[in-house]
PDB file of N, CA, C, O and CB in Angstrom:
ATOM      1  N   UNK A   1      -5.959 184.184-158.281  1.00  0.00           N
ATOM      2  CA  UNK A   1      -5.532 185.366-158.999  1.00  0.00           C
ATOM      3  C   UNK A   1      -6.568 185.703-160.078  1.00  0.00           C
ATOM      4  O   UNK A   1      -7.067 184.788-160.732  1.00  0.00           O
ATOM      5  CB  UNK A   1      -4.127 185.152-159.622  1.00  0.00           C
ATOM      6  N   UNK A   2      -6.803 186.581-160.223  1.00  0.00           N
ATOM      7  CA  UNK A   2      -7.656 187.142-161.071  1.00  0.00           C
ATOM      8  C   UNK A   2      -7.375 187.685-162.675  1.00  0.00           C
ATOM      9  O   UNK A   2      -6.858 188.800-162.611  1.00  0.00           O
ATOM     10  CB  UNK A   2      -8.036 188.103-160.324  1.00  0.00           C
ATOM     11  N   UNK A   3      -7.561 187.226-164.122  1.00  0.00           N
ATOM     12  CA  UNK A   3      -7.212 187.406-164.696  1.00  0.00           C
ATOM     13  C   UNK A   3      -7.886 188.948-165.334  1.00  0.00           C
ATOM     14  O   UNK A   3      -8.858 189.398-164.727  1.00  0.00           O
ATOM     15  CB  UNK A   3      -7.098 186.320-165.060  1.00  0.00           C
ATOM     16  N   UNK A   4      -7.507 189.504-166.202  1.00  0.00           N
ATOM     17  CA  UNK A   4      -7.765 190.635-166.442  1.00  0.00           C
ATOM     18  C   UNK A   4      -7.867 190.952-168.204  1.00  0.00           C
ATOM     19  O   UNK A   4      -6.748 190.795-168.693  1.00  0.00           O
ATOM     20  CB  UNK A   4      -6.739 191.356-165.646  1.00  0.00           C
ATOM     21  N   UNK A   5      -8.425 191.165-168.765  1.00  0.00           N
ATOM     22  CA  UNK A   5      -8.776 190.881-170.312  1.00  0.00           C
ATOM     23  C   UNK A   5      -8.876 192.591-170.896  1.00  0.00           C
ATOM     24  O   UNK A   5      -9.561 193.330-170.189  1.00  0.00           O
ATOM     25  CB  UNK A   5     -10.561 189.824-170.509  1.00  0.00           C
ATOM     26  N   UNK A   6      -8.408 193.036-171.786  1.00  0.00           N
ATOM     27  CA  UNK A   6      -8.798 193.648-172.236  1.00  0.00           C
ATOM     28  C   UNK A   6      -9.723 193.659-174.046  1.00  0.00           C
ATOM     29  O   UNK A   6      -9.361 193.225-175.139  1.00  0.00           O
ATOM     30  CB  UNK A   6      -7.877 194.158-171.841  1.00  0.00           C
ATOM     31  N   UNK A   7     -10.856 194.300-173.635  1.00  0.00           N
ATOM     32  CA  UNK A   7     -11.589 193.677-174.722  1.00  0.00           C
ATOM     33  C   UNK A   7     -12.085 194.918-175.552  1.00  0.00           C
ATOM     34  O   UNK A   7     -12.445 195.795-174.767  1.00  0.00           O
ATOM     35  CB  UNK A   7     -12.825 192.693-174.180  1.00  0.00           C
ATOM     36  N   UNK A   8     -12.213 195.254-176.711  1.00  0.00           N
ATOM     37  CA  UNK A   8     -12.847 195.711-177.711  1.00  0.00           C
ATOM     38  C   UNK A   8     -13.957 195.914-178.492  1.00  0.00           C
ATOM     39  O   UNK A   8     -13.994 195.158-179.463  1.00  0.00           O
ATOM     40  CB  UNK A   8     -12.517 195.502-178.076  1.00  0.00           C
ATOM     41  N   UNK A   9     -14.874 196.682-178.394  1.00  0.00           N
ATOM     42  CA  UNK A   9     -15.816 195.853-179.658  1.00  0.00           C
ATOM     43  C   UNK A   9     -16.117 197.301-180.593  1.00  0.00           C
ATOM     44  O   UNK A   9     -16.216 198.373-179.996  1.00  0.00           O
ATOM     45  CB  UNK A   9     -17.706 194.890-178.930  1.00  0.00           C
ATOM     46  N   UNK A  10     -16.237 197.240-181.941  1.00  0.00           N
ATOM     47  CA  UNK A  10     -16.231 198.507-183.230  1.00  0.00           C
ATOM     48  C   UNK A  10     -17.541 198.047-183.549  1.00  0.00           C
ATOM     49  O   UNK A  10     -18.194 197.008-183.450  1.00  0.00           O
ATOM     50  CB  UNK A  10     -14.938 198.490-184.757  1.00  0.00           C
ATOM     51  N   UNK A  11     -17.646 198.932-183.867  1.00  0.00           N
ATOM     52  CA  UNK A  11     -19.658 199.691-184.617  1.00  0.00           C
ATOM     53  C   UNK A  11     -18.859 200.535-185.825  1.00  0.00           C
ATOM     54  O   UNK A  11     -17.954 201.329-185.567  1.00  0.00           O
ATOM     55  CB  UNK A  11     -21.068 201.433-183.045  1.00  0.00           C
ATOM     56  N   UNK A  12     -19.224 200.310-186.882  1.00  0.00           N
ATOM     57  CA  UNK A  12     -19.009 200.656-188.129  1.00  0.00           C
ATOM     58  C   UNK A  12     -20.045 201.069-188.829  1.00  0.00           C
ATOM     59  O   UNK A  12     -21.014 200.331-189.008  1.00  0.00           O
ATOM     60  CB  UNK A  12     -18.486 199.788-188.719  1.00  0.00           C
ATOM     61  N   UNK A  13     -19.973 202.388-189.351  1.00  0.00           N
ATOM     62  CA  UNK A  13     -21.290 203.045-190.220  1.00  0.00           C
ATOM     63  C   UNK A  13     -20.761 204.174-190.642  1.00  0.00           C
ATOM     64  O   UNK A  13     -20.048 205.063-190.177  1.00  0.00           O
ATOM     65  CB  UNK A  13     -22.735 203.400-189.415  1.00  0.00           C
ATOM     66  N   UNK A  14     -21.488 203.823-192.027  1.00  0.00           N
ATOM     67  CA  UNK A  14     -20.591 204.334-193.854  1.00  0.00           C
ATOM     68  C   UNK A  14     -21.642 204.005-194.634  1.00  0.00           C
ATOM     69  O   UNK A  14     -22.453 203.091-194.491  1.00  0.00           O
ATOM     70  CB  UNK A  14     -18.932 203.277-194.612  1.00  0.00           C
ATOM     71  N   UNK A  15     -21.539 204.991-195.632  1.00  0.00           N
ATOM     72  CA  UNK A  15     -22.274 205.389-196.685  1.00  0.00           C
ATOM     73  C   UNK A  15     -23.291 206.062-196.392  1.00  0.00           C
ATOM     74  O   UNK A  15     -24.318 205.797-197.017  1.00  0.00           O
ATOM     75  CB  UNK A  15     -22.623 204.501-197.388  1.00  0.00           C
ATOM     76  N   UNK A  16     -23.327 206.968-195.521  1.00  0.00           N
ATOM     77  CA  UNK A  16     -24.176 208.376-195.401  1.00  0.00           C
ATOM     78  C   UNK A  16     -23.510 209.639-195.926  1.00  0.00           C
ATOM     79  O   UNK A  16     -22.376 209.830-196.363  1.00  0.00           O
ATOM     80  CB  UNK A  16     -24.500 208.707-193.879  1.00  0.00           C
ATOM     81  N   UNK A  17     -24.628 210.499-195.741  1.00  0.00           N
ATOM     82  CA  UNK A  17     -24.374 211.795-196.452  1.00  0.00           C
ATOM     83  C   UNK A  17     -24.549 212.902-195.217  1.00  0.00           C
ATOM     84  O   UNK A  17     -24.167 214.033-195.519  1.00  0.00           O
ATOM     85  CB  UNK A  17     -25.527 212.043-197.820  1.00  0.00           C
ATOM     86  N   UNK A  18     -25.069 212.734-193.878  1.00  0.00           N
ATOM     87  CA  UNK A  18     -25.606 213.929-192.965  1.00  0.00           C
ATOM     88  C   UNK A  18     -24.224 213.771-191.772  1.00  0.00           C
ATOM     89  O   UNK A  18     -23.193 213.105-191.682  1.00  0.00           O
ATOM     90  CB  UNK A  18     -27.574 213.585-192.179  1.00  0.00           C
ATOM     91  N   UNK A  19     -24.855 214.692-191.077  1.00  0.00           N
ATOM     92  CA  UNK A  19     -23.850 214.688-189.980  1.00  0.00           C
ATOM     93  C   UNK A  19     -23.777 213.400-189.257  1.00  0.00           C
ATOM     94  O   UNK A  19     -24.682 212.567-189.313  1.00  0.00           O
ATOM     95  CB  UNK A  19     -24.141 215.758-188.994  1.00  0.00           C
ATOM     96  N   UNK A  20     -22.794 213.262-188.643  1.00  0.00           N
ATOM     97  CA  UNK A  20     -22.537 211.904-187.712  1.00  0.00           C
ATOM     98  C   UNK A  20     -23.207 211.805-186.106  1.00  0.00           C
ATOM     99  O   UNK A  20     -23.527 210.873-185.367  1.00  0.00           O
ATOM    100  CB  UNK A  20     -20.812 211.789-187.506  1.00  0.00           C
ATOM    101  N   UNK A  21     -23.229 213.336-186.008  1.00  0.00           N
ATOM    102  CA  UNK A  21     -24.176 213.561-184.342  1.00  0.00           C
ATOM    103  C   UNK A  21     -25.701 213.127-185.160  1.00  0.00           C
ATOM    104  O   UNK A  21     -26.185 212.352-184.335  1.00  0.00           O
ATOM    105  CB  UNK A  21     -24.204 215.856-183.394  1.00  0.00           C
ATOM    106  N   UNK A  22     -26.655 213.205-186.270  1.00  0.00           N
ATOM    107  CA  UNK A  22     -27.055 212.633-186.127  1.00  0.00           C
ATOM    108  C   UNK A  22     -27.761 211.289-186.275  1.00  0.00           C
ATOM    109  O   UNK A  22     -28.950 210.971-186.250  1.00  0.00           O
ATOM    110  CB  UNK A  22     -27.062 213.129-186.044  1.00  0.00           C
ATOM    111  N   UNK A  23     -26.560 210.566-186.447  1.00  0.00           N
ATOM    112  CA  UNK A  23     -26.478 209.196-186.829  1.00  0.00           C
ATOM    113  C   UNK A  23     -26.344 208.499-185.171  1.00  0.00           C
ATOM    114  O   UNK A  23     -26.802 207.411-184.822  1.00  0.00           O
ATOM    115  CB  UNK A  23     -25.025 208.903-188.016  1.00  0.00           C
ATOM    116  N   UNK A  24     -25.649 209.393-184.392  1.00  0.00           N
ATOM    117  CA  UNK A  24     -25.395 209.513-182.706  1.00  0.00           C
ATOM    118  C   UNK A  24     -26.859 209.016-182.177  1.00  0.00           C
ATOM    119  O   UNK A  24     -27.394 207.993-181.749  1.00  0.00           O
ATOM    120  CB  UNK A  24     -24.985 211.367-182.062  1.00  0.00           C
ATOM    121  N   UNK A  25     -27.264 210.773-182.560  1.00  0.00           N
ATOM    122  CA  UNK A  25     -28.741 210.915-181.922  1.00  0.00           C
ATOM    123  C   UNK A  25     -29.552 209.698-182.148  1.00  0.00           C
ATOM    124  O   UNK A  25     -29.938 208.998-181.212  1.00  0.00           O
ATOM    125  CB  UNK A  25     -29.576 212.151-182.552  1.00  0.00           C
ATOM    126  N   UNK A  26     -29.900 209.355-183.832  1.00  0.00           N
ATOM    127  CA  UNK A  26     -30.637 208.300-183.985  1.00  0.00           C
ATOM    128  C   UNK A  26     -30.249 206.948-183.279  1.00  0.00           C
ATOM    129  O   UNK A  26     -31.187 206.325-182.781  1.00  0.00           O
ATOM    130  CB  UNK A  26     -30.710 208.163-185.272  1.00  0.00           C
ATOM    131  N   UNK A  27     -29.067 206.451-183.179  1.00  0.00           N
ATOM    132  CA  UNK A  27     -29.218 205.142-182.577  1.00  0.00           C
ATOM    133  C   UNK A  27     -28.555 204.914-180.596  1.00  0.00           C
ATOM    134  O   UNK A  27     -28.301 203.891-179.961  1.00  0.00           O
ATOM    135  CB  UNK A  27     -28.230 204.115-183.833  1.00  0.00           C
ATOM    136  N   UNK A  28     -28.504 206.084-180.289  1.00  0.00           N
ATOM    137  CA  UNK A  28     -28.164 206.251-179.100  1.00  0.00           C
ATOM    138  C   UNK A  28     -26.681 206.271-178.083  1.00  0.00           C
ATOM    139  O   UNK A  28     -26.375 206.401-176.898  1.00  0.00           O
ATOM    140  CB  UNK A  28     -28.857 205.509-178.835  1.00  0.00           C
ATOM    141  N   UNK A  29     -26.152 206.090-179.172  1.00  0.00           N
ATOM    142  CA  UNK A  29     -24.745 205.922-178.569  1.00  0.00           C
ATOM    143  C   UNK A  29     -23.859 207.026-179.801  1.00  0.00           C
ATOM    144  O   UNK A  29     -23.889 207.316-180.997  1.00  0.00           O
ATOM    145  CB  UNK A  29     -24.157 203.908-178.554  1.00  0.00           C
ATOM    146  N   UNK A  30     -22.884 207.450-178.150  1.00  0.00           N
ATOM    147  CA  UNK A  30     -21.488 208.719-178.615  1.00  0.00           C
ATOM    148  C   UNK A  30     -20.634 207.656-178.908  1.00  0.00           C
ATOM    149  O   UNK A  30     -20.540 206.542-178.393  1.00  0.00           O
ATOM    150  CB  UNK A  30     -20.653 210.008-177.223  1.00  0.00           C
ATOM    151  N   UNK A  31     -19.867 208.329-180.066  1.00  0.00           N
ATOM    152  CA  UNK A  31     -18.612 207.269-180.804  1.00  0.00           C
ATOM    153  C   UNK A  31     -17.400 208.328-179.618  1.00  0.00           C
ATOM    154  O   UNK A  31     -17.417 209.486-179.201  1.00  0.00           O
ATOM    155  CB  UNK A  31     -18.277 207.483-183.389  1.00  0.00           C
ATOM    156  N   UNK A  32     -16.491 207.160-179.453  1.00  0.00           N
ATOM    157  CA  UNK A  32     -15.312 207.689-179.270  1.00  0.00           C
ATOM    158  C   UNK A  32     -14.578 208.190-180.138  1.00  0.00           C
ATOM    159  O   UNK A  32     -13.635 208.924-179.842  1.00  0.00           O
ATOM    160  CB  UNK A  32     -14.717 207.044-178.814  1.00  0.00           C
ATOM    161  N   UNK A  33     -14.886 207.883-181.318  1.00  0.00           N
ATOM    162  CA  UNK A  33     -13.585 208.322-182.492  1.00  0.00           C
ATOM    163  C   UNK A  33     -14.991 208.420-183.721  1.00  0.00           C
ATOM    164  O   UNK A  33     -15.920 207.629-183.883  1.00  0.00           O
ATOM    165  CB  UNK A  33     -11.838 206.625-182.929  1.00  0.00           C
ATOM    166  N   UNK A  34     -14.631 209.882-184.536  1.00  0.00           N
ATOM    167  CA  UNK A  34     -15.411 209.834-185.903  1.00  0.00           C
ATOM    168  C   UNK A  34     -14.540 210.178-186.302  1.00  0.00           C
ATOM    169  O   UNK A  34     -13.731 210.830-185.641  1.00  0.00           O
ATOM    170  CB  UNK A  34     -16.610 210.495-186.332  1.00  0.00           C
ATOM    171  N   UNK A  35     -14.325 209.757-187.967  1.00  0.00           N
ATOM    172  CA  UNK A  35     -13.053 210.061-189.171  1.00  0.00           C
ATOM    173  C   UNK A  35     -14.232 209.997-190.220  1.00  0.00           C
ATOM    174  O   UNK A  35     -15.111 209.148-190.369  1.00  0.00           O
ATOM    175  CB  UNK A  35     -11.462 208.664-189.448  1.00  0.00           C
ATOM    176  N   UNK A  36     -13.944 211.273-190.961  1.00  0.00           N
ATOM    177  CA  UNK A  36     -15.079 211.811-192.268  1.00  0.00           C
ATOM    178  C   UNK A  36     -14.331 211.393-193.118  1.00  0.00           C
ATOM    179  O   UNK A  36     -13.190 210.980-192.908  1.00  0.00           O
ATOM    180  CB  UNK A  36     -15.542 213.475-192.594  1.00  0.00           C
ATOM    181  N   UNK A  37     -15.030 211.466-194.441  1.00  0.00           N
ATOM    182  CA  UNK A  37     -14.132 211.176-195.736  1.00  0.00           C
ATOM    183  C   UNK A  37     -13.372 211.966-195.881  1.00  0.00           C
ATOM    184  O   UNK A  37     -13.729 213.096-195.549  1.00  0.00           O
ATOM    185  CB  UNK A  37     -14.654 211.082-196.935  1.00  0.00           C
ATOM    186  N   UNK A  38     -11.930 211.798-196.448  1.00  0.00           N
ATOM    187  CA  UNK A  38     -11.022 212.585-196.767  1.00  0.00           C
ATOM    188  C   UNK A  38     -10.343 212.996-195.717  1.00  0.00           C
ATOM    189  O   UNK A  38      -9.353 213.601-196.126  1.00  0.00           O
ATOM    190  CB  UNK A  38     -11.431 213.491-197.422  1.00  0.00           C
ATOM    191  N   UNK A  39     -10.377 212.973-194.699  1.00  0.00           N
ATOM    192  CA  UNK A  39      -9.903 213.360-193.469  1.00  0.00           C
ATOM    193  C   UNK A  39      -8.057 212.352-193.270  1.00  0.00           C
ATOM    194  O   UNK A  39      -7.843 211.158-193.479  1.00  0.00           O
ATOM    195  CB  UNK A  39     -11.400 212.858-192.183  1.00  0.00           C
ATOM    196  N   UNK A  40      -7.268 213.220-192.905  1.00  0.00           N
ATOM    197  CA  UNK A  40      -6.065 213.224-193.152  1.00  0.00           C
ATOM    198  C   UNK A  40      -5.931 211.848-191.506  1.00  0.00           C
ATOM    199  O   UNK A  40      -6.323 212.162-190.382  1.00  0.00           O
ATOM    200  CB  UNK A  40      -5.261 215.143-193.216  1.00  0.00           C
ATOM    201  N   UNK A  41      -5.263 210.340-191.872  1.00  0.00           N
ATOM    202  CA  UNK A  41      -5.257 209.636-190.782  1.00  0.00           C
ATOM    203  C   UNK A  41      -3.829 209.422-190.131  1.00  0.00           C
ATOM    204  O   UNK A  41      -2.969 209.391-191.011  1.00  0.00           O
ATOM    205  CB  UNK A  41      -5.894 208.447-191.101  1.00  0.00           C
ATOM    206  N   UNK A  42      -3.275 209.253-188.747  1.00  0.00           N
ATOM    207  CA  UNK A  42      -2.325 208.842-188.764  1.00  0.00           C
ATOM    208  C   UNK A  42      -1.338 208.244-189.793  1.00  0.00           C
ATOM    209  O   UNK A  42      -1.621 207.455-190.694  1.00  0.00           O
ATOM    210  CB  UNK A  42      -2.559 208.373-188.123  1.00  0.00           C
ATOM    211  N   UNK A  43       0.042 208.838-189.449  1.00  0.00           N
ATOM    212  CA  UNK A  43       0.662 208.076-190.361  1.00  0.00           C
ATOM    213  C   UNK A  43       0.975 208.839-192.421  1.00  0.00           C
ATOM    214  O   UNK A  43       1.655 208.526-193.398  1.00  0.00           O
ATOM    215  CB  UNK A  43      -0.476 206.653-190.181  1.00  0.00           C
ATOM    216  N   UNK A  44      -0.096 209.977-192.023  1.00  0.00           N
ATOM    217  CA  UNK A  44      -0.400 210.898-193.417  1.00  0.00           C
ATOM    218  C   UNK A  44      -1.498 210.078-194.622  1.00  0.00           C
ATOM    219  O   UNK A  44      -1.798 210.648-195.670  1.00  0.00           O
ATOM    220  CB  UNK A  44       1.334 211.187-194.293  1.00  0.00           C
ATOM    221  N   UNK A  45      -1.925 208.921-194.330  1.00  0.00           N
ATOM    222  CA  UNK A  45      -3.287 207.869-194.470  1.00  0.00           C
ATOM    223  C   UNK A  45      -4.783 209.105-195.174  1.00  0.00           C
ATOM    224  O   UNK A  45      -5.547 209.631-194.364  1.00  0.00           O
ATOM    225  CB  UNK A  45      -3.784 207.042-192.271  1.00  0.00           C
ATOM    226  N   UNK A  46      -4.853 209.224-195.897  1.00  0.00           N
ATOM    227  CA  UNK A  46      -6.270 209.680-196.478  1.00  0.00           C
ATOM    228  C   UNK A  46      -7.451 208.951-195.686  1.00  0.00           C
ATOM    229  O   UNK A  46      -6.877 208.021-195.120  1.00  0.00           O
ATOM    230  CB  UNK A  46      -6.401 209.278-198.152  1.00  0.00           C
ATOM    231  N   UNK A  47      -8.734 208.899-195.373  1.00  0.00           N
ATOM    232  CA  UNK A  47      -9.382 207.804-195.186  1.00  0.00           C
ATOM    233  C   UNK A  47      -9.849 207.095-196.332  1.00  0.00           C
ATOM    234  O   UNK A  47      -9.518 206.014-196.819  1.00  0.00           O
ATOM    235  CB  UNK A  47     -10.305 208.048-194.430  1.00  0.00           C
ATOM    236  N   UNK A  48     -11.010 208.271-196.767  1.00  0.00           N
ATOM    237  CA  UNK A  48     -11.733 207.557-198.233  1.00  0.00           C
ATOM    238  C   UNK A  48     -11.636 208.662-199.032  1.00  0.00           C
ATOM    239  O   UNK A  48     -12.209 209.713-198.746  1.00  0.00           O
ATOM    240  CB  UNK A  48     -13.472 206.974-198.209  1.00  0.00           C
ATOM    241  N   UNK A  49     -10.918 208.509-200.071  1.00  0.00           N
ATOM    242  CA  UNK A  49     -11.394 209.806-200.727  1.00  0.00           C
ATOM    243  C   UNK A  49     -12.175 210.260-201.822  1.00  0.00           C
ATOM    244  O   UNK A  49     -12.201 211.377-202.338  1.00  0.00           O
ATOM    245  CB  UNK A  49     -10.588 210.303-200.972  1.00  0.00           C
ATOM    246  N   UNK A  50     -12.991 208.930-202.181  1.00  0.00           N
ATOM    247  CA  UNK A  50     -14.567 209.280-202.974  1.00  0.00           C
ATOM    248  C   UNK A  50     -15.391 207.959-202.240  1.00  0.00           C
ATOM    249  O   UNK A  50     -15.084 207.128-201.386  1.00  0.00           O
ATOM    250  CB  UNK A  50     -14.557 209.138-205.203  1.00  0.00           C
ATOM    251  N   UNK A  51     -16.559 208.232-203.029  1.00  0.00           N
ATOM    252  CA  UNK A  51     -17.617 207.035-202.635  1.00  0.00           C
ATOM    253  C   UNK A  51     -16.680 205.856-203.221  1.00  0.00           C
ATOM    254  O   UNK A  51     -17.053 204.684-203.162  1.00  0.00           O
ATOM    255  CB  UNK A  51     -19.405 207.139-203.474  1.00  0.00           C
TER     256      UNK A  51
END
């Protein structure tokens, strides 16, 4: 029988100031999920709302 895993892995990057496409562009990979500062999260959750 074959077991079956589901696995995860997060890339985290913070403390910029430009757009996030090109933070994309520069290191080569599309995020599935971007959340900007201040941006309203599940749940009614702020993310960050200063530096």
């Amino acid at each position: 029988m074959v077991e079956i895993y589901d696995t995860y892995a997060y890339f985290w990057i913070q403390g910029f100031e430009c757009d996030p496409a090109e933070i994309s562009e520069g290191i080569g990979l599309e995020p599935n999920r971007v959340v900007l500062k201040g941006e309203q999260l599940k749940g009614g959750r702020v993310s960050i709302k200063h530096s």
